[in-house]
C-alpha positions in Angstrom: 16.4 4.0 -13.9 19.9 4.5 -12.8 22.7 2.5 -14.7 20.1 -0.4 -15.9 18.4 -0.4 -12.6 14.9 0.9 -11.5 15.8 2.5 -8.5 12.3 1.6 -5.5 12.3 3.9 -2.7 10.4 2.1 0.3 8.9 4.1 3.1 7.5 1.9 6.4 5.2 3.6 8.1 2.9 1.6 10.4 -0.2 3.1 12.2 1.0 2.1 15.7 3.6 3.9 17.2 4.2 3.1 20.6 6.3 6.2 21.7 4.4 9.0 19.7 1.1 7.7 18.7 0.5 9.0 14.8 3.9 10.1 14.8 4.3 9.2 10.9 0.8 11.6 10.1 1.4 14.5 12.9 1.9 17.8 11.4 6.2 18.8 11.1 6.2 22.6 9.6 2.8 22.6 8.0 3.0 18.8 6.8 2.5 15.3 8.0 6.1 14.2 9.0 5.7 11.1 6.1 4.9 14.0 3.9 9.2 15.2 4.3 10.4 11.9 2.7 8.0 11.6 0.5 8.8 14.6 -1.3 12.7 14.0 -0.6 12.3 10.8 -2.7 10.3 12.0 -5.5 12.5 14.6 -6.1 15.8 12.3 -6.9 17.1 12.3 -10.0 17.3 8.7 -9.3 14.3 6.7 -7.8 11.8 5.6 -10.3 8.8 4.7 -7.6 7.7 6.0 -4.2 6.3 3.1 -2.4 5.1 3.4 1.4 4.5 -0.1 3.4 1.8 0.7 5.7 -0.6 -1.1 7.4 -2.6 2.1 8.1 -5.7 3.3 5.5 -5.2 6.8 6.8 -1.4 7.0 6.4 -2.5 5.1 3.0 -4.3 8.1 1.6 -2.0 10.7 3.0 0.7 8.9 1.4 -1.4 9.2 -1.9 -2.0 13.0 -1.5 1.9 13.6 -1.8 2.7 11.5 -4.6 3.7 7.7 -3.3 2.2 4.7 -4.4 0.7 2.0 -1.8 0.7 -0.8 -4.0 -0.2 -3.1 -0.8 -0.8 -2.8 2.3 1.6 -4.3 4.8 0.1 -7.2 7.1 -0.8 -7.2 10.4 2.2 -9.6 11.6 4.6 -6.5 10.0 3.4 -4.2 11.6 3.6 -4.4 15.5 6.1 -3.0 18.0 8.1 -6.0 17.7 8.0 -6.6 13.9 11.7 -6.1 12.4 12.6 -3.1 9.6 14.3 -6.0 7.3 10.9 -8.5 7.7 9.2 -5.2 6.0 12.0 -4.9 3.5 12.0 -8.5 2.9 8.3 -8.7 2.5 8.3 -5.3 -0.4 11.3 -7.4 -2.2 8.9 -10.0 -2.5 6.0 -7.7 -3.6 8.6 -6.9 -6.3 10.5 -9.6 -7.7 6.8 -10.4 -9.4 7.4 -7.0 -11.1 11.1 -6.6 -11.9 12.7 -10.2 -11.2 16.2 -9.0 -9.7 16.9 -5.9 -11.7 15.9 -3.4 -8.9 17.5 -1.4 -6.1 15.4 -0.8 -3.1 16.3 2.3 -1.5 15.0 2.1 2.9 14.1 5.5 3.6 12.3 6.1 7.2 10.1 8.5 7.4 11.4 9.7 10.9 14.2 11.3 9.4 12.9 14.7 8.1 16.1 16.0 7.9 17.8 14.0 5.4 17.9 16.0 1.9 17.4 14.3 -1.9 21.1 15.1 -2.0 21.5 13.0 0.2 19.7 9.8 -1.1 20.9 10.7 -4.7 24.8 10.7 -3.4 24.0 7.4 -1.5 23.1 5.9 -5.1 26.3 7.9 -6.3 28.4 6.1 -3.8 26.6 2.7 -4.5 26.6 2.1 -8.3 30.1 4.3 -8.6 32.3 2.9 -5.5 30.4 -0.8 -4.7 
């Protein structure tokens, strides 16, 4: 919780990649690429959940292995080529206004970006609650 807020990291990571099939589960350096933001995330000193939106059972339980939840899975209409990033943001707020009503930031964190640090996600939140 960061200044009243729980603080929801979402990861989307669908099963069919169009460019590099399996891209989100392909070994980077010894671990699936998902595997990189995963542990990014849980590491903040901010972000109270790891959450991955997948539509994939296998991504699912590799997700699982590293320390995310997959409190759903994502459905099939979110999770083509043509499905949009915010319908898959839009559709984990809903998941958790049942939970938390309003009182949650939801932090987008794509799991094709390996090279973005926890220092970097925890100044973001710096920059957001200290500077809106």
């Amino acid at each position: 919780m960061y200044k009243g807020k729980t603080i929801l990291a979402l990861i989307p990571a669908r099963g069919g990649s169009k460019g590099l099939p399996r891209k989100n589960i392909r070994p980077l350096l010894g671990k699936p690429l998902i595997a990189w933001t995963i542990e990014q995330a849980k590491a903040s000193k901010y972000i109270d959940r790891v959450v991955v939106s997948t539509d994939d059972e296998e991504i699912a339980e590799i997700a699982r292995k590293y320390g995310a939840e997959v409190p759903f899975m994502r459905p099939k209409e979110l999770a083509t080529g043509e499905a949009k990033g915010i319908d898959v943001v839009l559709h984990a707020i809903s998941f958790f206004e049942r939970e938390y009503g309003n009182d949650f930031v939801l932090v987008y964190l794509q799991p094709t970006s390996p090279l973005r640090t926890t220092e970097d996600i925890d100044n973001a939140l710096d920059e957001l609650f200290n500077n809106p």
